[in-house]
C-alpha positions in Angstrom: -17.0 -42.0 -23.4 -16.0 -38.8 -25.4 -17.0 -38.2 -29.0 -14.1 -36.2 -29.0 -10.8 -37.5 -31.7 -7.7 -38.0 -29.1 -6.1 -35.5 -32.7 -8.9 -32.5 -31.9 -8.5 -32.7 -28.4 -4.6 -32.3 -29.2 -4.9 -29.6 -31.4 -7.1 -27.8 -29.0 -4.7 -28.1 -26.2 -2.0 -26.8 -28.4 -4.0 -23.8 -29.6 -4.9 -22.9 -25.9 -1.4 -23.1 -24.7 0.0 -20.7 -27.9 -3.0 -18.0 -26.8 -1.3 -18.3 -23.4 -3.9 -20.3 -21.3 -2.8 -21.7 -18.2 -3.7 -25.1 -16.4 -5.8 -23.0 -14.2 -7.2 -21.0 -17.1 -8.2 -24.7 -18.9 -10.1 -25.5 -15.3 -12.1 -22.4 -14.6 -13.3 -23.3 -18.6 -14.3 -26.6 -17.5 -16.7 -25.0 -14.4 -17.8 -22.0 -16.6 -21.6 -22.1 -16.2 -22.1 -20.4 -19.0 -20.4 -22.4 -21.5 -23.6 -21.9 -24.2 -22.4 -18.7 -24.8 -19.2 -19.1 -25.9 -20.4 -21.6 -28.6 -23.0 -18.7 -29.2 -19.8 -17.2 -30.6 -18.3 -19.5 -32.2 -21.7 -20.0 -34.4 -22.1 -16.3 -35.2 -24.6 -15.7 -32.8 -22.9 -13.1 -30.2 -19.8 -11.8 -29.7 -17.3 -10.9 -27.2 -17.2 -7.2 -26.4 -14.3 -6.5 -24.2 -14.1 -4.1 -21.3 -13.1 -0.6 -22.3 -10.1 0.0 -19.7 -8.3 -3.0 -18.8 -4.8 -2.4 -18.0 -1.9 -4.8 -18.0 0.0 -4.3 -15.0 2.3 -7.0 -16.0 4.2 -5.2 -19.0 7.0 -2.7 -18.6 5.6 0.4 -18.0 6.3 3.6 -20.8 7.1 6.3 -18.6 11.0 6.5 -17.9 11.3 3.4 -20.0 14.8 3.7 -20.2 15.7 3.4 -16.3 15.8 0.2 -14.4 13.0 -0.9 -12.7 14.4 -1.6 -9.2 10.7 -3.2 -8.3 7.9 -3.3 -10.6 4.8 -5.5 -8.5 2.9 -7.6 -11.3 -0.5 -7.3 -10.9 -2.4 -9.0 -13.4 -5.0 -7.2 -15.7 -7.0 -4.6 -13.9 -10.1 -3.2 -15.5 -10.6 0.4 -14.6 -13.7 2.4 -14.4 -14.6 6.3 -12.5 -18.0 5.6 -10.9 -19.4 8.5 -8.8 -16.3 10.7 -9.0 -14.1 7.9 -8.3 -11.3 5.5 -9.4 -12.4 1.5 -9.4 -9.4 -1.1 -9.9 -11.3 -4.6 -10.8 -14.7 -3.2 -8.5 -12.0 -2.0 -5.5 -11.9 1.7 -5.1 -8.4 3.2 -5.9 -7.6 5.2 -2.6 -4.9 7.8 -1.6 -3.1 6.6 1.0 -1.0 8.6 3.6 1.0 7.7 6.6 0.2 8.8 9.7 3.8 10.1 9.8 3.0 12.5 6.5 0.2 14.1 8.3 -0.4 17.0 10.4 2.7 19.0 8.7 5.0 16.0 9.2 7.0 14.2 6.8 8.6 11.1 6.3 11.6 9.7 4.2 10.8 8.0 1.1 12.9 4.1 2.0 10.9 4.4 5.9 7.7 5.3 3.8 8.5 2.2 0.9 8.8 -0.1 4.0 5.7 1.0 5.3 3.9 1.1 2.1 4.7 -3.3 1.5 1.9 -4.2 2.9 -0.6 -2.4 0.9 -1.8 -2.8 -2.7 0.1 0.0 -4.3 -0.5 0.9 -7.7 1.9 0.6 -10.6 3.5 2.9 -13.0 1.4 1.2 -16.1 -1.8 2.7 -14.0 -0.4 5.9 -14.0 0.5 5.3 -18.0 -3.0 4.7 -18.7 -4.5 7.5 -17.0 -2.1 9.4 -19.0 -3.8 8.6 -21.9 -7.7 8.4 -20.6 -8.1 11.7 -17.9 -11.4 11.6 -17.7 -11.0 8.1 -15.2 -8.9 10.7 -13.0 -11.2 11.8 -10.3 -11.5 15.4 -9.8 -10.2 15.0 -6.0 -6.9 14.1 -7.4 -6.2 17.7 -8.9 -5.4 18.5 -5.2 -1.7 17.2 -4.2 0.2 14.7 -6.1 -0.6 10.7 -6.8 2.3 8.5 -6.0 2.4 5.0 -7.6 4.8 3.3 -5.4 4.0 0.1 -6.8 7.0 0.7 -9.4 10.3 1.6 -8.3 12.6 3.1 -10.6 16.4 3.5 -10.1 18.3 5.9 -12.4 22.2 5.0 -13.9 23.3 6.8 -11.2 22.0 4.5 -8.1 19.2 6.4 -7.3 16.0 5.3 -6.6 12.5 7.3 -7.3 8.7 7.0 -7.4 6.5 8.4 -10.5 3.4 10.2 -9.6 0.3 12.2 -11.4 0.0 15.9 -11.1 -2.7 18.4 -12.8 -0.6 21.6 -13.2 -4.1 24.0 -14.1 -4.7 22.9 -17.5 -3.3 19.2 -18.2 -2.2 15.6 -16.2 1.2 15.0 -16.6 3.6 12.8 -14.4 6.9 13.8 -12.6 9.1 11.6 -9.8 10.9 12.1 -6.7 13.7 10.8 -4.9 13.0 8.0 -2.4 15.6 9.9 -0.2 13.4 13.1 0.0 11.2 13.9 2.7 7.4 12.6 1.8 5.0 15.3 3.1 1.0 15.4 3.3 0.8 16.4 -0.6 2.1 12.9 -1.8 -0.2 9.9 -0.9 -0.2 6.8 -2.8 -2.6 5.0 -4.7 -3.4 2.1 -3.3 -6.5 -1.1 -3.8 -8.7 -0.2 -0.7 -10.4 -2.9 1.0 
């Protein structure tokens, strides 16, 4: 039998759901094996030091803030980190994807390429927000071609629909967008969770 007043247990419950804490979240709490440390914590004896780039893919991202988001895939918080010249999304390396049909000189059109792009973890525009603001995660490949992050699709008041992507111009990053209706060449890849 629990030591446990039914009126703490409630006002722990409540406190958890205010902070946002899921059913799930209250479970994997439970199984934590390392449970010690977090009263370790609460008794002044560590303390919690966050990871330096987590991303929330879930928010609105900044960049053409003002235009509907046609799509916008949610993907959860995603801590970033360059190891070895490269991007790492939650310990998957962030690749730059192209279709077979944007290589070797060809291009493709940007609704054929969206369809084709579904079935892979594209990045969203709050990725490309954040490396905005923290260019030394961009890896140095990058400065060749453009990034693409298809995983936000943003349609102007006009009806039309267009993909934001990275680009160093010789001196800074800054971000620019094309039309879905555009031919996508071998210049363009998108960044995408590889396996």
């Amino acid at each position: 039998m629990s030591s446990y007043k039914e009126g703490q247990v409630h006002q722990l419950m409540e406190k958890f759901e205010a902070e946002g804490f899921t059913a799930d979240d209250i479970t994997k709490l439970g199984q934590y094996k390392d449970l010690d440390k977090i009263k370790q914590v609460l008794d002044g004896y560590a303390e919690i030091i966050p990871f330096s780039h987590v991303v929330d893919c879930d928010v609105a991202p900044e960049i053409l803030s003002d235009w509907q988001k046609e799509e916008h895939f949610k993907m959860g918080k995603l801590k970033l980190e360059n190891r070895d010249g490269k991007l790492y999304a939650n310990g998957q390396e962030v690749i730059r994807f192209l279709s077979k049909k944007q290589k070797d000189g060809k291009t493709i059109e940007g609704c054929e390429l969206r369809l084709e792009l579904a079935s892979k973890s594209t990045l969203n525009a709050c990725i490309l927000d954040y490396l905005l603001k923290h260019p030394e995660l961009i890896p140095e490949e990058w400065k060749k071609g453009l990034t693409y992050f298809w995983g936000t699709i943003f349609r102007v008041s006009g009806g039309g629909l267009c993909v934001a992507y990275l680009h160093w111009n010789g001196l800074w990053w800054h971000w620019k967008y094309n039309w879905l209706d555009n031919g996508w060449g071998g210049h363009g890849p998108a960044a995408c969770l590889g396996k």
